[in-house]
C-alpha positions in Angstrom: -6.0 -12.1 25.0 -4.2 -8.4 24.9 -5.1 -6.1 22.4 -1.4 -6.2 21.3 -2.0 -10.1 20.5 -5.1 -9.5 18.9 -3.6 -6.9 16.7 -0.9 -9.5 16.0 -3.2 -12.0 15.4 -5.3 -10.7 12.9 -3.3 -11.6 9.6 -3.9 -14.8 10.1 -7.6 -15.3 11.7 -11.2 -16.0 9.7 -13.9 -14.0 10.5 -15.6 -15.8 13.5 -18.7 -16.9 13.6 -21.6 -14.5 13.4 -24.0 -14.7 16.2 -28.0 -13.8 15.3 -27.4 -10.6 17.6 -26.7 -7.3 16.1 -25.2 -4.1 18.1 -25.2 -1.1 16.4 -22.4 1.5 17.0 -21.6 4.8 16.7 -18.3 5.3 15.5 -16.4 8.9 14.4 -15.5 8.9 10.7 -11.7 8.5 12.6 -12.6 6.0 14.3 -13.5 4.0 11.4 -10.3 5.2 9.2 -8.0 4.6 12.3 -9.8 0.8 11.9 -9.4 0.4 8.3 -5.8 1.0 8.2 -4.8 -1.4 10.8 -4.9 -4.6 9.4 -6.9 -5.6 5.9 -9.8 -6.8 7.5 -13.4 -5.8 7.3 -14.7 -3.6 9.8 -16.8 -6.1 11.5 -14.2 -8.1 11.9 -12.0 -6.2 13.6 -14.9 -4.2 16.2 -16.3 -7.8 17.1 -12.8 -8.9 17.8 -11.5 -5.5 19.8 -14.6 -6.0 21.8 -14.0 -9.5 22.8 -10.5 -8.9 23.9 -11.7 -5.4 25.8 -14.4 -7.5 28.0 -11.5 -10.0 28.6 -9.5 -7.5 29.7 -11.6 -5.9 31.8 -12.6 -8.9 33.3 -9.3 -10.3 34.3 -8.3 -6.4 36.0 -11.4 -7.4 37.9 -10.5 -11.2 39.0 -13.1 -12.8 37.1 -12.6 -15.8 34.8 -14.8 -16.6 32.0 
């Protein structure tokens, strides 16, 4: 999925599932503004989901599949 679908996707998703694995992050004060604004989701939401689509795309501008 592109970030530009994922973006476009958002107004209509649920929260996915949680895992029992927590990351923690360090995100600017921007960062997290610049997140906010995008879409009226939470936080988590939206940096689980921009995750998932950046490994995706990285993986695919390196020929693997998952």
């Amino acid at each position: 999925m592109s970030l530009k679908s994922l973006f476009d996707s958002w107004t209509n998703l649920e929260a996915p599932a949680a895992t029992d694995t927590d990351y923690s992050v360090g995100l600017s004060p921007d960062d997290i503004a610049r997140i906010r604004v995008l879409v009226d989701l939470d936080a988590e939401h939206i940096i689980t989901d921009l995750i998932s689509a950046s490994l995706d795309e990285l993986e695919a501008a390196n020929g693997q599949e998952t």
